[in-house]
C-alpha positions in Angstrom: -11.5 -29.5 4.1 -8.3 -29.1 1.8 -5.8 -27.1 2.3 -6.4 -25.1 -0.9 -10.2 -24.2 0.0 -8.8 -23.1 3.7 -6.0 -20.7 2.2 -8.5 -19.9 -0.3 -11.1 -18.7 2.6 -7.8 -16.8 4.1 -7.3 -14.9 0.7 -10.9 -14.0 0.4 -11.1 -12.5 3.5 -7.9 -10.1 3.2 -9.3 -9.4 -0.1 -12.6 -8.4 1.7 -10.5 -6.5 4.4 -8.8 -4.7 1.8 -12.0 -3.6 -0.1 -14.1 -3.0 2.8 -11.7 -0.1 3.7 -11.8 1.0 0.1 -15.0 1.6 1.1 -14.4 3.4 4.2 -11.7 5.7 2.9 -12.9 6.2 -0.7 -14.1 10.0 -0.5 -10.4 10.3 0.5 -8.8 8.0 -2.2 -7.6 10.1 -5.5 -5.7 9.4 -8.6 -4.2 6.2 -8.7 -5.1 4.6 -5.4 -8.7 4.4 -6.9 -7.3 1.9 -9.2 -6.5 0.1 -6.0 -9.9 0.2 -4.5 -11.3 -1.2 -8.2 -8.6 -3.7 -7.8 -9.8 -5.0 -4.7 -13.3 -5.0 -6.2 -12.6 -7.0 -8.8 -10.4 -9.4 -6.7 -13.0 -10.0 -4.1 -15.6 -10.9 -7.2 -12.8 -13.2 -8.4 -12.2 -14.6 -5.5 -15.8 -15.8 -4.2 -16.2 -16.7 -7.9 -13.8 -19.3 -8.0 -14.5 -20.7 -4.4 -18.0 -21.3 -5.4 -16.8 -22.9 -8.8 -14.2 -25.2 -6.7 -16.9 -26.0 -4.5 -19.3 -27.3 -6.9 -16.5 -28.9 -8.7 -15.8 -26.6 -11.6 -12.6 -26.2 -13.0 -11.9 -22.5 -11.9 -9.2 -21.5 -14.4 -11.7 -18.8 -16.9 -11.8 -16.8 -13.7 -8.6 -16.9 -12.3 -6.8 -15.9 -16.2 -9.2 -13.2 -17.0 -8.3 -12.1 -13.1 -4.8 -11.8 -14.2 -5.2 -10.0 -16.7 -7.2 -7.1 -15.1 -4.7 -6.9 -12.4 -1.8 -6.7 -15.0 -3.8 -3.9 -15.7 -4.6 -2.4 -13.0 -1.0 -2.3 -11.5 0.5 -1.1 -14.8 -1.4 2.3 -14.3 -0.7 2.6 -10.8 2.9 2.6 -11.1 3.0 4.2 -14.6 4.6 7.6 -15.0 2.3 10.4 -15.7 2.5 11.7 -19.2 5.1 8.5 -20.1 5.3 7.3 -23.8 8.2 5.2 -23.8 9.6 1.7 -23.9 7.6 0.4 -20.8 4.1 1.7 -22.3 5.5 0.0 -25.5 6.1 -3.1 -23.8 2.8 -3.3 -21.6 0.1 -2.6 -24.7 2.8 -6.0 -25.8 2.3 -7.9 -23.2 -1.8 -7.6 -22.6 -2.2 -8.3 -26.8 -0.5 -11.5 -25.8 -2.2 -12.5 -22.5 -5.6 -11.9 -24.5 -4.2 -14.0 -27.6 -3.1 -16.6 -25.2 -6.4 -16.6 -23.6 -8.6 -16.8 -26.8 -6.3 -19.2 -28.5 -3.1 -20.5 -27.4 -3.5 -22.0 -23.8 -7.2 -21.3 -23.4 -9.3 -20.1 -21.0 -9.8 -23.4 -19.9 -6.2 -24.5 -18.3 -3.8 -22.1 -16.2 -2.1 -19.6 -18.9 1.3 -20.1 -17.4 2.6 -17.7 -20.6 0.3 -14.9 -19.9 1.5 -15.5 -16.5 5.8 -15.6 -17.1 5.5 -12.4 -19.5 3.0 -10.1 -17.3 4.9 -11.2 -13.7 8.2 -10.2 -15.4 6.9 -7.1 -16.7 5.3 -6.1 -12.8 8.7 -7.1 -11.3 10.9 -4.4 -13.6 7.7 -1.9 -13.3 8.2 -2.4 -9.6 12.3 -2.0 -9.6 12.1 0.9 -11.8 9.4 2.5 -9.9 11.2 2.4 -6.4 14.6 3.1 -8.2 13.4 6.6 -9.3 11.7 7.1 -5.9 15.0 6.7 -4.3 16.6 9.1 -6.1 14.1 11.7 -6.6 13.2 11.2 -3.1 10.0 13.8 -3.3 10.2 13.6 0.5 12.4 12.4 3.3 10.3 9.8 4.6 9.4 7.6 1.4 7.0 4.9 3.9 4.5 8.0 3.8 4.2 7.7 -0.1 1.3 5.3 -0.4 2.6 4.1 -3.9 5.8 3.1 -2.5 4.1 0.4 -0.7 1.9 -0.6 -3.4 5.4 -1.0 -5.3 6.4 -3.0 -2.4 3.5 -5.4 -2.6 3.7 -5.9 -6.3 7.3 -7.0 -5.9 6.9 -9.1 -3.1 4.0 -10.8 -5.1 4.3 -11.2 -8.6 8.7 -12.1 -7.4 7.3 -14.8 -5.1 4.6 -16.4 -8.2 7.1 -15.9 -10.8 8.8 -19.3 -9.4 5.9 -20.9 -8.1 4.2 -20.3 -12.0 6.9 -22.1 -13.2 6.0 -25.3 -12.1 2.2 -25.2 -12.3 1.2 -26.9 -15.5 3.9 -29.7 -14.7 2.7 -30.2 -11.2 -1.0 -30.5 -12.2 -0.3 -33.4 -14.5 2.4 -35.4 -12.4 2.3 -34.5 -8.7 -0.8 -32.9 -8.2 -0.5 -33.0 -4.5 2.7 -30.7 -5.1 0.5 -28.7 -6.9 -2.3 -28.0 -4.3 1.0 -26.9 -2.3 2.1 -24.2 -4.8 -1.9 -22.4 -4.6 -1.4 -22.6 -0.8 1.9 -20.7 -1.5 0.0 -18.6 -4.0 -2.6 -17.5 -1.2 0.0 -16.7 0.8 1.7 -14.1 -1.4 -1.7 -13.0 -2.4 -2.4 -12.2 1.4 0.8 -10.4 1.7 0.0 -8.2 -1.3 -3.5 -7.4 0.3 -1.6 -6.5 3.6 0.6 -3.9 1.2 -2.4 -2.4 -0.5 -4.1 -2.0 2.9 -1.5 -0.2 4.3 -1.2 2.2 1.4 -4.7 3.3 1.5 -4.0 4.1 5.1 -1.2 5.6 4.9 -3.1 7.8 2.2 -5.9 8.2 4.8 -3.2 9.5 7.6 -1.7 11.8 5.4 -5.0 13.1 4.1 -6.5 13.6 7.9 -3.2 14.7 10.1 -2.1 18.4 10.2 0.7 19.9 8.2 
């Protein structure tokens, strides 16, 4: 079995893990770590989606770009201000016009929309800095690792930092190394796992904080 469909199988299953205590903890889940448990919802249908179109031979890529977009989403309201109408709502209404454009009509649904990919990942990264910058200097409490935003901050760092470079080089690989490319999805799976393990731990640190006494 290649590499790819193993890591794949690996991703899957934190994506599962992460949903399935969604699940479990939902009654206790408010506001924006909803959004998470929808996120994992929709990444666990991405994920066995494209598995089943990789085993049958399909090209996978409709899935995996509409994904991308829904997750831009998704993380943009989870770390967006409450009540904020300023140059990063400007700039994320911007940057999902584009991905959709560039999904319709410029790179297609059809091949890897590296663009949609660049702009969005660039967008998370400073959504991510800014969000833990103000947390650090409000510092609403003294111990910031029971917030369970700040590590869904973390994880959106860690991941779309990590597939910002590995992006870089997928269209290139595919056409001239494309064993080099099957290494950069491993890679990919990797970072996606890692994000899953931040989301997890948010929703239980919500679930700790919800459940031990003051």
């Amino acid at each position: 079995m290649r590499l790819t469909i193993i890591f794949g199988y690996f991703s899957l299953f934190s994506t599962i893990a992460l949903f399935s205590i969604g699940i479990f903890l939902r009654n206790k889940l408010d506001g924006r770590l909803k959004l998470v448990f929808y996120l994992a919802l929709a990444s666990v249908l991405s994920d066995v989606s494209s598995l089943i179109l990789m085993n049958s031979g399909f090209g996978n890529w409709p899935i995996g770009n509409g994904f991308l977009i829904v997750q831009f989403i998704m993380f943009s309201l989870i770390l967006k201000k409450d009540n904020e109408l300023t140059f990063f709502s400007f700039s994320f209404f911007a940057c999902l016009i584009f991905a959709i454009i560039n999904f319709l009509f410029l790179q297609g649904p059809k091949s890897f929309n590296s663009y949609s990919a660049y702009i969005c990942g660039l967008m998370m990264i400073i959504s991510a800095l800014v969000y833990l910058y103000r947390l650090l200097n409000e510092m609403p409490v003294e111990q910031i690792q029971k917030l369970p935003l700040f590590w869904v901050a973390f994880g959106v760092l860690v991941y779309y930092g990590g597939t910002l470079f590995l992006f870089l080089f997928n269209n290139y690989l595919l056409k001239h190394l494309l064993a080099s490319h099957q290494v950069i999805w491993v890679l990919h799976n990797v970072l996606n796992i890692t994000k899953n393990a931040f989301l997890f731990i948010a929703l239980w640190v919500n679930y700790k904080n919800k459940t031990s006494p003051l």
